[in-house]
C-alpha positions, 0 to 999 in steps of 0.5 A: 500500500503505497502511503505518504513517506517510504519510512512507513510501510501498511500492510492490510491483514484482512480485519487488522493492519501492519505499520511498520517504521521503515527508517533503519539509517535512522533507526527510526527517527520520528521525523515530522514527516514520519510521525504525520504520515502515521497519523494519516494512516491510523486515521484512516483506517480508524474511519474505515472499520479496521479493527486494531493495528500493529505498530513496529520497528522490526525485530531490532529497533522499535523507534529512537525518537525524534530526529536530534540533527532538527532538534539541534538548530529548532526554536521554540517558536518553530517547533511550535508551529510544526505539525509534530504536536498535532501528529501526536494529539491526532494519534492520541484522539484514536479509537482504534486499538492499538498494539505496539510491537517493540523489539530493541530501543524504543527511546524518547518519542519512540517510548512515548508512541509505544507506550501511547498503544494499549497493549505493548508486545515487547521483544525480549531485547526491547529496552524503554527509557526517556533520555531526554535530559541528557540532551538538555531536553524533556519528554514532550509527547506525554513520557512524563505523564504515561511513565507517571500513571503506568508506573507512579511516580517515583520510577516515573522519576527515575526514568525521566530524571535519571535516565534509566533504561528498562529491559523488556522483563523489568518493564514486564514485571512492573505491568509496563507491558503485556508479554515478552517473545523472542525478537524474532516472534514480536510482530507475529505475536503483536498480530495475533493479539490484534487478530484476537482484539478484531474478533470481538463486536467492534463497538464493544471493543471501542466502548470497552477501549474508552473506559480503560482508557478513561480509567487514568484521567478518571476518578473511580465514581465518574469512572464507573458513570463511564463504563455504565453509560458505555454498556448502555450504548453496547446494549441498543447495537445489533452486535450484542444480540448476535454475540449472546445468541451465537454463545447460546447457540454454540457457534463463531459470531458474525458481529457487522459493527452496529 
């Protein structure tokens, strides 16, 4: 599938798809045009039904963040008004799921994006930290806020202050991330779980995705208002009669997404 930049690769896998970052000279630097490029890719297939995507690097680097030689000579009032805060905002307003696929570093931004997914499938040399400060500079696509929320705040601490890098089965042990395979299996991995997550009703996925979600922004009483006000909406759709009559019935569901 022929997309804006050659960085990006899209390969549609029938209900999911397959994004993969394709800059190894840059190990995946996520340049402005990289990281609009796959905002326009996931919001188009969020509009047209897909199901859940899979984000990777390959099975040796996931992303290594932004590009340091732009960020070497950018301003403050340049980098404002680059598209690069609108890409990250556009991808964090999906409601498509999202599965990342992480094998070596995912570092800065590359860290923020996979974290930005909702599962994280992480090969057994993936590695996850915020290097920022040592380059004079902060997290700026939500590494202070996720690291905070996923991990509280004094490892949060201790990633955006301190540097330190988190190996696959440290980041597993603290909930960081779902599962650890081999780096040879991480994509193939990765898409089986999005092959699972597209086998549910489609707009039960969604609601159920908007209410975890909600849960980090959320106090528990508006929380469970949420989840409540989600289930109603569940319960008018097509898709619930079918899901329940084809358990009933002993047989595969054919849910149509309304």
């Amino acid at each position: 599938m022929q997309v804006a930049v050659s960085e990006l690769q899209v390969e549609a896998r029938g209900a999911i798809a397959l994004l993969t970052l394709a800059a190894p000279a840059t190990r995946n630097a996520l340049t402005n045009e990289l990281l609009v490029a796959l905002a326009d890719e996931l919001e188009r297939l969020d509009q047209r039904g897909c199901r859940a995507a899979v984000i990777t690097g390959g099975s040796e680097v996931f992303a290594s963040g932004a590009d340091l030689r732009v960020m070497l000579e950018i301003e403050p009032d340049e980098y404002r008004a680059s598209p690069r805060g609108e890409a990250w905002r556009r991808l964090n307003r999906l409601a498509l799921p999202l599965i990342a696929a992480v094998a070596g570093p995912a570092l800065g931004g590359g860290c923020e994006l996979a974290f930005l997914a909702d599962m994280v499938v992480a090969a057994d040399n993936a590695r996850f930290g915020q290097p920022e400060v040592g380059l004079g500079l902060i997290p700026g696509a939500g590494g202070t806020q996720r690291w905070a929320r996923a991990a509280g705040r004094f490892l949060a601490a201790d990633v955006v202050l301190a540097g330190r890098t988190l190996d696959a089965f440290e980041a597993r042990d603290l909930q960081l991330v779902t599962r650890v395979v081999p780096a040879e299996r991480v994509v193939v991995a990765a898409v089986e779980l999005a092959e699972r997550v597209a086998r549910g009703a489609p707009l039960a996925v969604r609601a159920a995705r908007l209410a975890v979600r909600a849960a980090e922004r959320m106090d528990l009483d508006a929380g469970l208002d949420l989840e409540r006000e989600q289930l109603l909406a569940a319960l008018a759709t097509e898709d619930r009669r079918e899901g329940i009559s084809a358990f009933l019935e002993k047989r595969p569901p054919q849910f149509l997404g309304r």
